[in-house]
N, C-alpha and C positions, 0 to 999 in steps of 0.2 A: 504494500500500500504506500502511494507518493509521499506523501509528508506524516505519515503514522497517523493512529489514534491519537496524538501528541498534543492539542489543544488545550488539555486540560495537564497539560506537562509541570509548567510552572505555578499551576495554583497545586497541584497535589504537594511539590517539594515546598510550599510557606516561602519561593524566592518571590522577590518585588516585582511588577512588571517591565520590562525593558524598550528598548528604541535599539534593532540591531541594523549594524548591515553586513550584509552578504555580497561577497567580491569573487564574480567568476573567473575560471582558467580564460587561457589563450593566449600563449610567448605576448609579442611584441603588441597585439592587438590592445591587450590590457590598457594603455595609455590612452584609449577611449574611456576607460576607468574615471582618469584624470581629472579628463574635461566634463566630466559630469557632475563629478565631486569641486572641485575648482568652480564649478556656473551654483551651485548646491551654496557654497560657503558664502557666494558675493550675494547671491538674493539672502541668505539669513543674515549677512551684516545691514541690509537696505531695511531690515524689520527690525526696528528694536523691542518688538514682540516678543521675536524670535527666541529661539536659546544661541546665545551670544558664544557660551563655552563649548566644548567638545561637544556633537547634538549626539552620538550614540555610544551606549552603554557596553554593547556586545559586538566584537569584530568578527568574522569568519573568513576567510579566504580560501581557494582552490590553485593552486600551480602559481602562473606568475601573479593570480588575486590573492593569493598568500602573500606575495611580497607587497601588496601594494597597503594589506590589511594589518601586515606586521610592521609595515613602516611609520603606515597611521599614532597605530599605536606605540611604539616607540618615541613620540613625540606629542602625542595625544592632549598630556599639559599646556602645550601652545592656543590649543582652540583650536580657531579658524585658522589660525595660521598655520597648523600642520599641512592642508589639504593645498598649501600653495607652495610647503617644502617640499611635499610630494612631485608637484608640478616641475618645481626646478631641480629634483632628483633626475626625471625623465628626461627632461632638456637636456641633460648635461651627459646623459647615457649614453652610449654608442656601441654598435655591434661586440666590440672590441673591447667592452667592459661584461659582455656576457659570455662570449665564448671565443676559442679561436681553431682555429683547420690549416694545418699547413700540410701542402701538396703541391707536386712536382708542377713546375711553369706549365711545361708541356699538356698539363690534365683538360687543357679550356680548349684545345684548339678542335673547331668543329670536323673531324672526320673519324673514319671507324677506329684507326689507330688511337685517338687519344681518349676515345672513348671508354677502350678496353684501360689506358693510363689510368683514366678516372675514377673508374671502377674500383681497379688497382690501391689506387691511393685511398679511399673511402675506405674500401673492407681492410688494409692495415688498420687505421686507425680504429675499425669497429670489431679487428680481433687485439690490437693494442690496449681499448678502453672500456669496450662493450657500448661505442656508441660513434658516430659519427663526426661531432666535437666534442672538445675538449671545454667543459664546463669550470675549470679552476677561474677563469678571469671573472666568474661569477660567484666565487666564494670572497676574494677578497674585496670584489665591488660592494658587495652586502653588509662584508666586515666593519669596512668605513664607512656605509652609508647610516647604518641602521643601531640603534643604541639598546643594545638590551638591559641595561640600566634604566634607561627610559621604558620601558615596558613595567619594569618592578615599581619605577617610582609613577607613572599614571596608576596601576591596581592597586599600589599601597593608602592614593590620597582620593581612590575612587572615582579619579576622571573616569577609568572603564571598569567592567569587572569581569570580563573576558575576553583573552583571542583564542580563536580556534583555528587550526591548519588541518587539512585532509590531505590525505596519501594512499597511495594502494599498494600492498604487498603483492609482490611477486611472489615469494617465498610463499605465501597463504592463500592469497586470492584476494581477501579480508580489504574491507577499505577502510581506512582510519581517520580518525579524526582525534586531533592533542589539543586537548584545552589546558588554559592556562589561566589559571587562576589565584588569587591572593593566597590563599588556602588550597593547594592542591591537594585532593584526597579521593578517594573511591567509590566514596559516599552517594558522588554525583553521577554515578556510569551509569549507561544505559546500554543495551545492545540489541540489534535489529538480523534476521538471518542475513550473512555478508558484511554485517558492518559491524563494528565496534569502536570504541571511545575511551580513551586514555588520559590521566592528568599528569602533565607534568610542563614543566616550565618549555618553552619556546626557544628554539637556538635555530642557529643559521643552518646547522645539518637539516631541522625538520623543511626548512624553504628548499634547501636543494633537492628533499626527495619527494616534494611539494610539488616541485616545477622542473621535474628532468623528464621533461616532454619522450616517449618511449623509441626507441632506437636512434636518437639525437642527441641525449645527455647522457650521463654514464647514471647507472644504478645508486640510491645513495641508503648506506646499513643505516637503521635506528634501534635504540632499543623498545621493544615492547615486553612488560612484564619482568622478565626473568631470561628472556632470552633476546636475540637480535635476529631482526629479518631485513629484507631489501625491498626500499620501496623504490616508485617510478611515480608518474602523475597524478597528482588528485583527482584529475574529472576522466580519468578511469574507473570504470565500476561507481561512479558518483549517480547512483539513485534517487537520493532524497536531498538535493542540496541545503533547502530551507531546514532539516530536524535538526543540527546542531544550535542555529541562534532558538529556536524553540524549545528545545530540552534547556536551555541555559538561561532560560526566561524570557525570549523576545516575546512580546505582542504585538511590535512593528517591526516592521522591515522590509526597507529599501533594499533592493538586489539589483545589481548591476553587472551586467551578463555583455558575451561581445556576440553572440549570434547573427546572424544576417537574415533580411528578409529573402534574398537569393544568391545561388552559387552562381557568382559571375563567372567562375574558373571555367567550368562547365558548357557555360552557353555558345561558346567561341565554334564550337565541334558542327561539323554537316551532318546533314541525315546520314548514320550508317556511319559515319568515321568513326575510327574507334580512337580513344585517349593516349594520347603521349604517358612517357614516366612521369609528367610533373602534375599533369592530372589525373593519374593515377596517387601519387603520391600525397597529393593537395585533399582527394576524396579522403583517402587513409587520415590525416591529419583530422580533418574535418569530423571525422568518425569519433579518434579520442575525445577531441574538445565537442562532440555533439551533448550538449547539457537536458538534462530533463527539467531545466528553469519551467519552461512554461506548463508543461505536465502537473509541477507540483505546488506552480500560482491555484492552474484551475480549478483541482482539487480541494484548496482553502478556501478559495471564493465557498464553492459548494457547501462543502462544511458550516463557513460563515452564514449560507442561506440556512441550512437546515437549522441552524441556534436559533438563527432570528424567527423561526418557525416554530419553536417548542417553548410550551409554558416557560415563563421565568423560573418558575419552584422549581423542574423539572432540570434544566440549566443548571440553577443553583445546587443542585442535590447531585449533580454528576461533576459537578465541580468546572465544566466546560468555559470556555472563554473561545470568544471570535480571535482572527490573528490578518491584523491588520496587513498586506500586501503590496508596497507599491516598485512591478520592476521596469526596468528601463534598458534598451537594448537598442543596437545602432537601427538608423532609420536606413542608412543605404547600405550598400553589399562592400564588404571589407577586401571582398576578390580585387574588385574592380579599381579600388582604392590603392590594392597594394601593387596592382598593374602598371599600374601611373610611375611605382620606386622603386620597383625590382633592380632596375638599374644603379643605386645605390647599395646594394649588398656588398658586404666584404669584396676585395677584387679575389682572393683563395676560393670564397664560396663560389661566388657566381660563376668562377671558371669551371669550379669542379660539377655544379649544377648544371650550365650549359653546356659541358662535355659529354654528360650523359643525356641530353635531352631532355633536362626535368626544366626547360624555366623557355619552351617554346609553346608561347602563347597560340598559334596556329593548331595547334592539334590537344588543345586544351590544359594550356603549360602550366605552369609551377608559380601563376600568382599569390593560390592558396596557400601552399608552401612557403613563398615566401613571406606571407603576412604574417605568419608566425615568426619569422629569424629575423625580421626587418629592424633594428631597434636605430634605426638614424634619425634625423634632426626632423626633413622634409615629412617623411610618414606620421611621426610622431608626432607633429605640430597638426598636420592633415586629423589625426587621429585625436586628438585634446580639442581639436575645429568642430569635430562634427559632436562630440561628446557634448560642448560649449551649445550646441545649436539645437541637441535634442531634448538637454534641461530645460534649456525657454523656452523650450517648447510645451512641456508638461510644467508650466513654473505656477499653475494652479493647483495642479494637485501636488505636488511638492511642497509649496506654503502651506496647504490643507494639512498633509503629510504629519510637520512641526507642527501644528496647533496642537493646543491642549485637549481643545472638545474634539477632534476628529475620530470619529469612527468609522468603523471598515465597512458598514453596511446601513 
């Protein structure tokens, strides 16, 4: 079931009710993230209504939404001003702070010979590392961006009172989620078949096995329990995105997702042509990060109808509560967007990309593919653009969202 029996989650445990948000996977795309949260913070300072301080209680992230969620909070005490450190963390980003591929010059040149080079060069490095690139330029970019001090010192003075990050084991199957909390203790677990939930404090290990996108990042160990296993991406096996801010006492929440209304990658193809590597590759990608966001919006709505349907006594005596909904996701196709910078990719990448055919648009190339690795200035700013445009766009119900009286239904 999409979001559990769960409703009645945070009144059964006596927690307070919360304001969360949920921050979906997606490499480089996330920085639609940004400009959502960034267009979010300028209308709450324009209301002095508004809540002026940090607006949410409970963080949760998925893959690179784990970094954006753990960054937040790491800085959380700022306010508003966190979600504009975030913004100038992103700007300041470059391929070449998340990861790097070095491979033979020769790997880009378009003919069958360097094709096979290509190849060549890739599967070393993916029996060298168990991945494609090299993720280390992502550990020490996180090291200095992000304060884990700053995490203990927002839970300590109750700016938040939870982050959570999601992972999937390899080694199990199991999909995780590490909350993090003032008090970490056991007390709070909950487990669903496939899924299980962990407390223990938050480190830069849990982001890398948060966000090692599968046959691209290398595997990252954590421990669970008693023993250690290897995770890869959170929006693997991620079924219920919304149950963690809801086991942890959300009654709102904002979700911000990078899904598309359509695969531009795709559309380029003739009747009957069959896909290149790179849409092939782009569908596969698209498959990991395919999220059940909106599966598990529609489900709450429902729910929500059915409360508002049932005696109050009847409510009250089951303990239920509505759970407030509001998500947000790009208005145009992120394909098509990253069409436009493909040509900005690392020069390693793109060679070794268009060496094998993954990044020729004519036979439905490797846009998609690349909207995930893309992390340069142009896409980025493209991507914070359109984030910026689809808040004011919803900037009614988003101020509704912060109101005191708002209700879900």
């Amino acid at each position: 079931m999409g979001v559990d029996t769960f409703l009645n989650a945070a009144t059964d445990q006596g927690w307070p009710p919360k304001r969360a948000l949920v921050l979906m996977g997606g490499g480089a795309r996330t920085a639609y993230q940004v400009g959502v949260l960034q267009a979010v913070a300028a209308m709450l300072r324009q209301r002095p209504s508004a809540p002026q301080g940090f607006p949410f209680q409970i963080l949760v992230g998925t893959s690179a939404g784990a970094l954006n969620a753990t960054y937040l909070a790491s800085c959380a005490t700022h306010g508003l001003d966190a979600f504009e450190s975030l913004a100038d963390f992103w700007q300041r980003t470059r391929s070449s702070d998340v990861y790097s591929l070095k491979i033979s010059r020769w790997a880009g040149w378009l003919d069958s010979r360097s094709r096979l080079a290509a190849a060549f060069n890739l599967s070393r490095n993916v029996r060298r590392q168990g991945a494609l690139l090299d993720s280390l330029p992502l550990v020490d970019t996180l090291h200095r961006a992000i304060s884990l001090p700053g995490i203990e010192a927002a839970l300590a003075n109750q700016t938040i009172e939870a982050l959570a990050v999601t992972a999937s084991s390899y080694s199990t199957g199991v999909h995780w989620t590490f909350c993090h909390t003032l008090q970490d203790h056991s007390a709070r677990t909950w487990q669903r078949p496939g899924r299980q939930v962990d407390f223990q404090p938050i480190t830069i290990e849990h982001l890398m096995a948060s966000s090692a996108i599968p046959f691209i990042f290398p595997s990252t160990p954590l421990w669970v329990g008693d023993h250690c296993e290897f995770f890869g991406d959170g929006s693997m096996r991620q079924i219920s995105p919304l149950s963690p801010a809801v086991h942890l006492g959300a009654r709102q929440v904002l979700v911000v997702g990078v899904s598309q209304p359509q695969r531009a990658g795709l559309t380029a193809l003739a009747p009957g042509q069959s896909p290149g590597l790179g849409g092939i590759a782009g569908h596969a990608m698209a498959s990991v990060f395919h999220d059940t966001l909106q599966a598990d919006v529609e489900q709450a709505l429902r729910v929500n109808k059915t409360i508002a349907s049932l005696p109050q006594a009847v409510v009250a005596d089951m303990g239920l509560h509505p759970l407030d909904v509001l998500p947000i996701q790009p208005s145009q196709s992120l394909d098509a967007l990253a069409q436009e910078h493909a040509g900005d990719l690392p020069a390693s990448l793109r060679q070794a990309l268009r060496g094998l055919g993954a990044l020729d648009h004519r036979t439905g190339g490797g846009a998609a593919l690349a909207s995930y690795l893309l992390f340069e200035p142009a896409f980025v700013h493209a991507l914070i653009a359109l984030g910026h445009h689809d808040a004011y766009a919803r900037k009614d119900e988003l101020m509704a969202f912060f109101s005191d009286d708002h209700a879900p239904f």
